[in-house]
C-alpha positions as CSV (number, residue, x, y, z in Angstrom):
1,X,-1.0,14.6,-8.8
2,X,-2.1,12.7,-11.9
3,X,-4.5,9.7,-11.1
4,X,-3.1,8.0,-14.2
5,X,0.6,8.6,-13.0
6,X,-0.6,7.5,-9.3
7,X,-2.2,4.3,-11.0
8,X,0.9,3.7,-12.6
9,X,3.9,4.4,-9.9
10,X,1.2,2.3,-7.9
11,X,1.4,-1.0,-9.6
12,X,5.2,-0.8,-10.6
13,X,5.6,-0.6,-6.7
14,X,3.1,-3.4,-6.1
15,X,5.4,-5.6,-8.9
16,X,8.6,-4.7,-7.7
17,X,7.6,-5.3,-4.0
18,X,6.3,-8.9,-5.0
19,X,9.8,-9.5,-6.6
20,X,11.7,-8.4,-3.9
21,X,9.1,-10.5,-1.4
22,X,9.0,-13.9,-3.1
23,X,12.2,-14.0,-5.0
24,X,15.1,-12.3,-3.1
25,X,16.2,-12.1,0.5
26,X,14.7,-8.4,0.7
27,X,11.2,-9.6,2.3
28,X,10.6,-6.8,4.3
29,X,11.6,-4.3,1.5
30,X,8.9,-5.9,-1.1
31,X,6.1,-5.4,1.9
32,X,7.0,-2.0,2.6
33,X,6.4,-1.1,-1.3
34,X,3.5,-3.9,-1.6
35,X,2.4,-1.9,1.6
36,X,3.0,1.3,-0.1
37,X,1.1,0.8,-3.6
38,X,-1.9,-0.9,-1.8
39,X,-1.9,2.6,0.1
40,X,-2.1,4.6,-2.7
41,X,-5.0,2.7,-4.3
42,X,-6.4,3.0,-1.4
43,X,-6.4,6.6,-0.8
44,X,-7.2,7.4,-4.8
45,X,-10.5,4.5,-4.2
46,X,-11.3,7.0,-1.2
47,X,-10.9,10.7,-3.5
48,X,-13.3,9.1,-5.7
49,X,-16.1,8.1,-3.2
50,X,-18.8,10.7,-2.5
51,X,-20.0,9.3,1.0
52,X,-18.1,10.5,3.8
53,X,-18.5,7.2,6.4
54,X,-17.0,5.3,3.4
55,X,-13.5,7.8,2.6
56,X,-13.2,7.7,6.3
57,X,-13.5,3.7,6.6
58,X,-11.0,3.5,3.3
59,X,-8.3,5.6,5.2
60,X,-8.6,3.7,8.0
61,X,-8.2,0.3,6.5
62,X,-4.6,2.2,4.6
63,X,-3.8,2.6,8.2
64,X,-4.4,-0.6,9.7
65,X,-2.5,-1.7,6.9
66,X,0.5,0.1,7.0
67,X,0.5,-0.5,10.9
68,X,0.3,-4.0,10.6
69,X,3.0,-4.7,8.3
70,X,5.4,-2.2,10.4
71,X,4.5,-4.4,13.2
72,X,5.3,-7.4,11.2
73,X,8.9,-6.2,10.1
74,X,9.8,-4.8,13.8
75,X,8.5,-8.4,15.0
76,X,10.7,-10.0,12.6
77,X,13.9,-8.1,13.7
């Protein structure tokens, strides 16, 4: 896919999760897309890098990431 149409989709997700975080009742929904576009940063950062020990320490911080807010929302509930 595009990196410029990545770039963008990523921070109209990052926006609309924010909105739906801080200003309406739909927490958990604006972390799941906050979670979301911070993933795809993440994972374009790591296609650009050239050092292997660095792509696979960028993926894994995308994972704890996305792990940690799931745990967050299933504590919630």
């Amino acid at each position: 896919m595009n990196k410029k149409i990545l770039s963008s989709t990523a921070t109209i997700l990052f926006i609309l999760g924010l909105i739906l975080a801080f200003f309406t009742g739909l927490s958990s929904i604006g972390l799941i897309l906050i979670t979301i576009s911070i993933g795809i940063t993440c994972i374009q950062l790591a296609d650009s890098l050239s050092n292997k020990v660095l792509k696979i320490l960028v993926y894994l911080i995308t994972l704890i990431l996305i792990i940690t807010v799931i745990v967050f929302i299933l504590t919630i509930y």
